[in-house]
MMTF fields as JSON, N, C-alpha, C and O atoms, coordinates in Angstrom:
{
  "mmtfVersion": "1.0.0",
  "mmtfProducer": "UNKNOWN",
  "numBonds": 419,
  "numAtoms": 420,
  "numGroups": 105,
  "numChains": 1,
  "numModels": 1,
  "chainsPerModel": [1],
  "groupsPerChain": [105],
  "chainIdList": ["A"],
  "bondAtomList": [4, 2, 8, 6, 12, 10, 16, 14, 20, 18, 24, 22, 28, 26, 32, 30, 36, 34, 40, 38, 44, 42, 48, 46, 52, 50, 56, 54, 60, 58, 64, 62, 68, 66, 72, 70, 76, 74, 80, 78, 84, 82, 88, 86, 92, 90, 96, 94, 100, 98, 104, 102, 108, 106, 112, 110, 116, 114, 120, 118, 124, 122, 128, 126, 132, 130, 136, 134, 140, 138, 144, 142, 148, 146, 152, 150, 156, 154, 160, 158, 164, 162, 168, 166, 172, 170, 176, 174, 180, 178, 184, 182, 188, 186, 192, 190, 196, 194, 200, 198, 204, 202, 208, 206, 212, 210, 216, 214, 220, 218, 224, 222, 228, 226, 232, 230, 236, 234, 240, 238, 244, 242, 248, 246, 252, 250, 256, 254, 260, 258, 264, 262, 268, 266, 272, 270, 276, 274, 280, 278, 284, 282, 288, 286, 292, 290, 296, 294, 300, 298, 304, 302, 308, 306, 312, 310, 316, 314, 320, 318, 324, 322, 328, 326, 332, 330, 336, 334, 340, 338, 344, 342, 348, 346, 352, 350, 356, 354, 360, 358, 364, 362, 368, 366, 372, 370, 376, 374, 380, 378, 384, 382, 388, 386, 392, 390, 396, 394, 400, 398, 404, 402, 408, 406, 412, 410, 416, 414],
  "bondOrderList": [1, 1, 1, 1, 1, 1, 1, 1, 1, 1, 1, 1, 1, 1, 1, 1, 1, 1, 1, 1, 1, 1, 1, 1, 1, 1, 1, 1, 1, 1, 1, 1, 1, 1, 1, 1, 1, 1, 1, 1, 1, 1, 1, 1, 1, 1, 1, 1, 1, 1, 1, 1, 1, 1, 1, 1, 1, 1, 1, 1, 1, 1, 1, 1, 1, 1, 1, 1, 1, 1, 1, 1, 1, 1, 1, 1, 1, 1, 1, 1, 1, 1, 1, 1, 1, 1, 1, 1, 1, 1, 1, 1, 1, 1, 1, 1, 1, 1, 1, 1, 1, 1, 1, 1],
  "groupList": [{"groupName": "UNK", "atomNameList": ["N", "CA", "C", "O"], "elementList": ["N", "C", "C", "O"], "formalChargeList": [0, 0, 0, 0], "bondAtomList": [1, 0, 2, 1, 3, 2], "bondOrderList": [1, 1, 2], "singleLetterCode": "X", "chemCompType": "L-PEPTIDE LINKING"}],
  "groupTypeList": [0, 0, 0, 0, 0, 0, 0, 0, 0, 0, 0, 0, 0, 0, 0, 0, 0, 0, 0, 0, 0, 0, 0, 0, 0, 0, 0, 0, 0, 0, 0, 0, 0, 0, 0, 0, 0, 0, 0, 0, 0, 0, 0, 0, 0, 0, 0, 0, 0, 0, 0, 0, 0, 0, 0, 0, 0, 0, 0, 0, 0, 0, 0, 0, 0, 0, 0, 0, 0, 0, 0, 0, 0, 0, 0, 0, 0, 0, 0, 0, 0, 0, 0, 0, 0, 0, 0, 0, 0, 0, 0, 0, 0, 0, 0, 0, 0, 0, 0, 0, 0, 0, 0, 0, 0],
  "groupIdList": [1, 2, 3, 4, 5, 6, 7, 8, 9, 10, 11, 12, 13, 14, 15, 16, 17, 18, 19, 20, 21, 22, 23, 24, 25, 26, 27, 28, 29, 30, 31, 32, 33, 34, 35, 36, 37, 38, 39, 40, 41, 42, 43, 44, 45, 46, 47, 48, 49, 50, 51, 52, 53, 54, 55, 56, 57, 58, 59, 60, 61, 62, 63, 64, 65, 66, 67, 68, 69, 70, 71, 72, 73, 74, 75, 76, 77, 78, 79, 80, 81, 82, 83, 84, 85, 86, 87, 88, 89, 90, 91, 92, 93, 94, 95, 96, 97, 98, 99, 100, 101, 102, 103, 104, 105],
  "secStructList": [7, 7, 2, 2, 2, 2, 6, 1, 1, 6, 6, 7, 5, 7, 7, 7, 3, 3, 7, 7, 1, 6, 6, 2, 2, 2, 2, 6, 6, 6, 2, 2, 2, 2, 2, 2, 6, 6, 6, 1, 7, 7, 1, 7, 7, 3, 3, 3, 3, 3, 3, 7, 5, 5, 1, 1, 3, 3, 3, 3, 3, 3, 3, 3, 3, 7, 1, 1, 1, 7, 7, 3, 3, 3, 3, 3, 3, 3, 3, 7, 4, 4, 4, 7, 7, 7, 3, 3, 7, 7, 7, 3, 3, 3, 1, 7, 7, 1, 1, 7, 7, 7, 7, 7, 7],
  "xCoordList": [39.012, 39.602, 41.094, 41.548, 41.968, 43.392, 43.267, 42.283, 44.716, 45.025, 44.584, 43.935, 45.019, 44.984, 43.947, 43.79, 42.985, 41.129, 40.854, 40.142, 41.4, 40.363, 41.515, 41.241, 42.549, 42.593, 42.391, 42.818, 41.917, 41.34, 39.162, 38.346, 38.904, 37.55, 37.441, 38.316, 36.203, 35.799, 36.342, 35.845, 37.292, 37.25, 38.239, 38.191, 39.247, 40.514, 41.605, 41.577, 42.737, 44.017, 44.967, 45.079, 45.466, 45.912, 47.719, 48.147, 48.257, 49.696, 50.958, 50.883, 51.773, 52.795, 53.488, 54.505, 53.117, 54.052, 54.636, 53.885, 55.469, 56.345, 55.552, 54.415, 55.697, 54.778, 55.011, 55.815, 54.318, 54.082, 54.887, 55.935, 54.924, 55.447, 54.185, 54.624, 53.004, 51.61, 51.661, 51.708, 51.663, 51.639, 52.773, 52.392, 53.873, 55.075, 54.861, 54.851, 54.665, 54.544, 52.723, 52.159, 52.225, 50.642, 51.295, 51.07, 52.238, 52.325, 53.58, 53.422, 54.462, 55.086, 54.729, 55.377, 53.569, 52.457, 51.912, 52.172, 51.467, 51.259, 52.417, 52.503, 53.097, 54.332, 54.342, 54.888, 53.573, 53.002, 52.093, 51.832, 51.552, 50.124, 50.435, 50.103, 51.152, 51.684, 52.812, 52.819, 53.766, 54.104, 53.469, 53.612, 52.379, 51.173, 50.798, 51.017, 50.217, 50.204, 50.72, 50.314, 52.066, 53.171, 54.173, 55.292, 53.468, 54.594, 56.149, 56.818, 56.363, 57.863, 58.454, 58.292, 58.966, 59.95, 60.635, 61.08, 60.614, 61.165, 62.742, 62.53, 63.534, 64.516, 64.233, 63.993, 64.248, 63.544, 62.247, 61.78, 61.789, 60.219, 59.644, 58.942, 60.559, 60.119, 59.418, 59.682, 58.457, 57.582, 58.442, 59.175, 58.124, 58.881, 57.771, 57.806, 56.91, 56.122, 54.594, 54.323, 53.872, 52.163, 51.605, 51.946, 50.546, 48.883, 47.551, 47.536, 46.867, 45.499, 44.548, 44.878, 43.473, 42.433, 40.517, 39.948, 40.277, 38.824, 37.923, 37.635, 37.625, 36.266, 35.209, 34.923, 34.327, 33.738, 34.979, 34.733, 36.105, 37.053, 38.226, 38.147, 39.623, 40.606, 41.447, 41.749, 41.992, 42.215, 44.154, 44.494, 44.9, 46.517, 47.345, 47.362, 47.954, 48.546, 50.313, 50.713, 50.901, 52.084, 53.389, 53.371, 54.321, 55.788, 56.741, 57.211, 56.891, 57.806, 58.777, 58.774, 59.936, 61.322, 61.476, 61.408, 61.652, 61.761, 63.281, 63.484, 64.265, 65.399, 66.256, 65.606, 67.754, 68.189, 67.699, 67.124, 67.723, 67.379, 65.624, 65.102, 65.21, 63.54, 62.869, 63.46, 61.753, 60.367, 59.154, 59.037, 58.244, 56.919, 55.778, 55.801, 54.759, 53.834, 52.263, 51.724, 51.902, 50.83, 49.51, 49.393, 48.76, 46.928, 46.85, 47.463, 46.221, 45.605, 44.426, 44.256, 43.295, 42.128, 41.966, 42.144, 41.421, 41.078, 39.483, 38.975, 39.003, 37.242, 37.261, 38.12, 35.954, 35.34, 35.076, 34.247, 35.996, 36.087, 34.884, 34.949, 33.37, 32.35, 32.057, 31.169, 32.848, 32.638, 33.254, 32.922, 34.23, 34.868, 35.605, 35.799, 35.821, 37.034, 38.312, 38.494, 39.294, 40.442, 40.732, 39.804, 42.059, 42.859, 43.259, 43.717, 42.662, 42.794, 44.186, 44.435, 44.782, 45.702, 45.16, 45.237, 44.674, 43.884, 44.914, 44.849, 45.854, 46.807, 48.257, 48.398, 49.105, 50.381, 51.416, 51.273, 51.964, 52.904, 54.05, 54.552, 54.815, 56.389, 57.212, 56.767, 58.47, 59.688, 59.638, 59.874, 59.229, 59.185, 60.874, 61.605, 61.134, 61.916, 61.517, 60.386, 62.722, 62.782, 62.077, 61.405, 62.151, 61.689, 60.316, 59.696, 59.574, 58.541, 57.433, 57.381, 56.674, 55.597, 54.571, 54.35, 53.824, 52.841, 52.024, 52.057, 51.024, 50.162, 48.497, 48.779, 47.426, 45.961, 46.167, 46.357, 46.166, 46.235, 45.53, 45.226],
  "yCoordList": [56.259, 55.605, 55.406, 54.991, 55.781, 55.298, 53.694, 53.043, 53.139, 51.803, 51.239, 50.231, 51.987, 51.626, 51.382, 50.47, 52.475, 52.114, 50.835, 49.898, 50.863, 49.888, 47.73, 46.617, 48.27, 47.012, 47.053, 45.946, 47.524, 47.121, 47.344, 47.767, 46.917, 46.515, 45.166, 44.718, 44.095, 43.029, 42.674, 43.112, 41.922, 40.772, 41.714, 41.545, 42.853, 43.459, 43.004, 42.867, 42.76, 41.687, 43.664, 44.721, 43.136, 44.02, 44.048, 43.359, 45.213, 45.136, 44.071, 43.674, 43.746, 42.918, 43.101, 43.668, 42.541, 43.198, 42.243, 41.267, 42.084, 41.501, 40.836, 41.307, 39.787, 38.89, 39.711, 40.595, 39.248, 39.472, 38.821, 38.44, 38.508, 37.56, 36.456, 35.376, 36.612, 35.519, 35.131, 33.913, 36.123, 35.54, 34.143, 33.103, 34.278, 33.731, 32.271, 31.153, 32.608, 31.038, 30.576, 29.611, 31.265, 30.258, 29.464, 28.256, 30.197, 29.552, 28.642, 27.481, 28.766, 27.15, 26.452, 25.406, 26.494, 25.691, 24.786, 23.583, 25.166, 24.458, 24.13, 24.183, 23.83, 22.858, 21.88, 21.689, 20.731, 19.27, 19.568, 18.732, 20.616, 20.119, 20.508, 19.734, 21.764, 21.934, 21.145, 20.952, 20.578, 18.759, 18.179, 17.679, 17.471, 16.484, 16.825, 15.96, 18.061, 18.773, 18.806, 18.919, 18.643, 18.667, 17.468, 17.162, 16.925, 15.608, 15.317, 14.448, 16.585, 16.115, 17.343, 18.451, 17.316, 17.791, 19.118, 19.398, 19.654, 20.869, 21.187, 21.604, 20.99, 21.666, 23.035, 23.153, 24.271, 25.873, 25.63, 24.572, 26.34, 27.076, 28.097, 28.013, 29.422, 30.446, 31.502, 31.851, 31.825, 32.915, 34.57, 35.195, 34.781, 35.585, 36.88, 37.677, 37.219, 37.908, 37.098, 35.897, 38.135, 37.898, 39.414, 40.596, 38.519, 39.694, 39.137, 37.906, 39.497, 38.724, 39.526, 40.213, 39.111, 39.386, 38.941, 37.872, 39.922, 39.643, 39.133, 39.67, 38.003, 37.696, 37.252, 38.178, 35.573, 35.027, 34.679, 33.535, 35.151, 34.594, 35.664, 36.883, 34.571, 35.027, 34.395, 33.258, 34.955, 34.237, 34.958, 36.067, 34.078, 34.461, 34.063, 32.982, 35.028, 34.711, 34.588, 35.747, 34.091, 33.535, 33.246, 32.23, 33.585, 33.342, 33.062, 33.912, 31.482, 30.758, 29.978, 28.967, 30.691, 30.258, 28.734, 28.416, 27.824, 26.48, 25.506, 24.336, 26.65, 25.878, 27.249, 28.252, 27.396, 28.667, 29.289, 30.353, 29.083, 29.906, 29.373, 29.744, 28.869, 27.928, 28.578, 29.234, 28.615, 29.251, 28.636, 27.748, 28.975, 28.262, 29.588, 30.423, 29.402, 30.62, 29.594, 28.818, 29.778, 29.25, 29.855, 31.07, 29.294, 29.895, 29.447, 28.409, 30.041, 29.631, 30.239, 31.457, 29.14, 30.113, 29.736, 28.649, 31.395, 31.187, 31.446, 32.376, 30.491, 30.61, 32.242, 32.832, 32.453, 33.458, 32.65, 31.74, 33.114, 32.254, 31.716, 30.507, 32.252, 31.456, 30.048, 29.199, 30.147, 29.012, 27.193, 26.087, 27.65, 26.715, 25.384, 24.179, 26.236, 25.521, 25.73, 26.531, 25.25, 25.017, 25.91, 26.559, 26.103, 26.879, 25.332, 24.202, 26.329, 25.274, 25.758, 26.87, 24.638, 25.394, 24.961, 23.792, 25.795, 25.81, 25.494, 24.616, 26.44, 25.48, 25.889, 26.761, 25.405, 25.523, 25.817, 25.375, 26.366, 26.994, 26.703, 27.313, 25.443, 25.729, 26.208, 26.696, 26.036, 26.406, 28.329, 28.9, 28.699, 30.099, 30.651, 29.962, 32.118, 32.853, 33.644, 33.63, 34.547, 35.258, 36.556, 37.208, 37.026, 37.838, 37.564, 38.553, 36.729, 36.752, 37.186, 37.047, 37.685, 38.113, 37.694, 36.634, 37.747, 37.515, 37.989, 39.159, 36.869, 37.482, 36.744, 35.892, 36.651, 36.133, 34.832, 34.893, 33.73, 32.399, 31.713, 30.525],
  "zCoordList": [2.297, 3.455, 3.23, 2.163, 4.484, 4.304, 4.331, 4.682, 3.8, 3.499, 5.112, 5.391, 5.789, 7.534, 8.236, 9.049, 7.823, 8.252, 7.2, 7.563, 6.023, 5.706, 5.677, 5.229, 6.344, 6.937, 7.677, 8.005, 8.72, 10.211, 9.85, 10.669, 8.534, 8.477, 8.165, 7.424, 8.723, 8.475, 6.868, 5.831, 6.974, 5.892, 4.817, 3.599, 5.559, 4.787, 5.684, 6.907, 4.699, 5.441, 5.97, 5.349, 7.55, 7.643, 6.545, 5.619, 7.323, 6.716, 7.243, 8.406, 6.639, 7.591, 7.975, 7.578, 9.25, 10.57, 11.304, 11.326, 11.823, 13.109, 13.608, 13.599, 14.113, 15.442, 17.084, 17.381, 17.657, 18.841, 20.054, 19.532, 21.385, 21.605, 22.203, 22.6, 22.272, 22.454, 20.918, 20.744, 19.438, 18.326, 18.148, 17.611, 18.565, 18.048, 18.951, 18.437, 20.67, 20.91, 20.448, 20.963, 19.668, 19.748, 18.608, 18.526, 17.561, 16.542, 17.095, 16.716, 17.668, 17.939, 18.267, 18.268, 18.736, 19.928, 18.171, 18.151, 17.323, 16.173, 15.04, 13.813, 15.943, 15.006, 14.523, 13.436, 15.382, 15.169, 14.249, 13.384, 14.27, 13.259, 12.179, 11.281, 11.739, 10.364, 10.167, 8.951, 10.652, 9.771, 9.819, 8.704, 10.406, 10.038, 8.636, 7.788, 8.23, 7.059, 5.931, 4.775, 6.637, 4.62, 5.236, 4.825, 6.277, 6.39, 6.102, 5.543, 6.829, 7.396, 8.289, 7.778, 9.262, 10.448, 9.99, 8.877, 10.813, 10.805, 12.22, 13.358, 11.903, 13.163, 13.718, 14.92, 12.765, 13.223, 13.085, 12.666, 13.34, 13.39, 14.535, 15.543, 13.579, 13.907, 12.864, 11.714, 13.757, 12.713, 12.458, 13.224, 11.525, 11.454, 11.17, 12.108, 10.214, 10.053, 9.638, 9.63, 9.355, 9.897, 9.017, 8.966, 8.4, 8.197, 9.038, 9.032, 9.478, 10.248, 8.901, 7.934, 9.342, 8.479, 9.515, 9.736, 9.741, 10.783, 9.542, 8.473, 10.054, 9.127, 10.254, 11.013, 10.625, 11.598, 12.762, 13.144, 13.421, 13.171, 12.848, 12.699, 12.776, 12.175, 11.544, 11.906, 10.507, 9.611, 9.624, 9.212, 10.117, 10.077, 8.905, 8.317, 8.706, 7.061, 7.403, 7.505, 7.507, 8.225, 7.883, 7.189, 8.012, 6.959, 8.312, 9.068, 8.386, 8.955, 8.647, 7.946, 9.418, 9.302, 9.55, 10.737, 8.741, 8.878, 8.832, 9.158, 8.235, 7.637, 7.77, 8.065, 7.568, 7.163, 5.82, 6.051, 4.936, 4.069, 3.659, 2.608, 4.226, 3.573, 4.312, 5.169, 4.261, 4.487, 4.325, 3.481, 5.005, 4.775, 5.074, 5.978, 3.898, 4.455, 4.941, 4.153, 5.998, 6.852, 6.805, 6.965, 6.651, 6.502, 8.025, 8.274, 9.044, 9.84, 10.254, 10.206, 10.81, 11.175, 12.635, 13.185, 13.326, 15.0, 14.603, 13.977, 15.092, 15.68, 16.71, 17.365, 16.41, 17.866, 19.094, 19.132, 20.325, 21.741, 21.687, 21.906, 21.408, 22.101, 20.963, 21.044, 20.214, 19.618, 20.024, 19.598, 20.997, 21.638, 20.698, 20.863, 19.82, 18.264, 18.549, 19.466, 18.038, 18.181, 17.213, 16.729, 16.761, 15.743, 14.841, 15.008, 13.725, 12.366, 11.177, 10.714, 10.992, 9.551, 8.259, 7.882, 7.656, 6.392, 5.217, 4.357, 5.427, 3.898, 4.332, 5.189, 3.878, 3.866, 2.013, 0.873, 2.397, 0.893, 1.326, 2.271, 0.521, 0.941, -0.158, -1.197, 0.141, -0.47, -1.112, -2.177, 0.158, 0.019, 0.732, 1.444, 0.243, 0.713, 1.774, 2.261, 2.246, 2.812, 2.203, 3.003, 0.84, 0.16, -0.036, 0.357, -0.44, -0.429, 0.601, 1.823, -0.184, 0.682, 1.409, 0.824, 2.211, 3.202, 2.251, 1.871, 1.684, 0.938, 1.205, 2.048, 1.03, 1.022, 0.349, -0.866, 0.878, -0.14, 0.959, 0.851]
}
């Protein structure tokens, strides 16, 4: 299998790519909840890149612009619609770069 079929199988993280523009505002839309999270404010918060990963679900792997040079990488999980769940943030990583990678954590 190319790298390509087998991130687009159940439970392989795809490659990282650019956000979308539905990706970019769902994730400003969870701004409040990732400072609730690491408890404290952000002035930016823009996403900048993204891996998804299909499991029950989805699981978004996330590298957001928080500061000029600061970063934050975001776990988030989306339920399957018929489950009628909200979008959860599973963990947060700060004091990341720009260089760093979008990786499975």
């Amino acid at each position: 299998f190319s790298s390509f079929k087998m991130a687009n199988l159940c439970g392989g993280t795809t490659p990282t790519r650019s956000p979308t523009d539905h990706e970019a505002m769902m994730v400003h839309n969870l701004q409040a909840d990732v400072e609730n999270k690491v408890g404290r404010k952000f002035e930016i918060f823009r996403l900048v890149e993204l891996r998804t990963q299909l499991v029950a679900g989805t699981n978004y792997f996330l590298k957001i612009r928080v500061e000029e040079d600061d970063y934050i990488h975001v776990r988030m999980f989306e339920s399957l619609p018929h489950t009628g769940e909200t979008r959860t943030i599973v963990a947060v990583q700060e004091n990341k770069g720009y260089g760093d990678p979008v990786e499975y954590f």
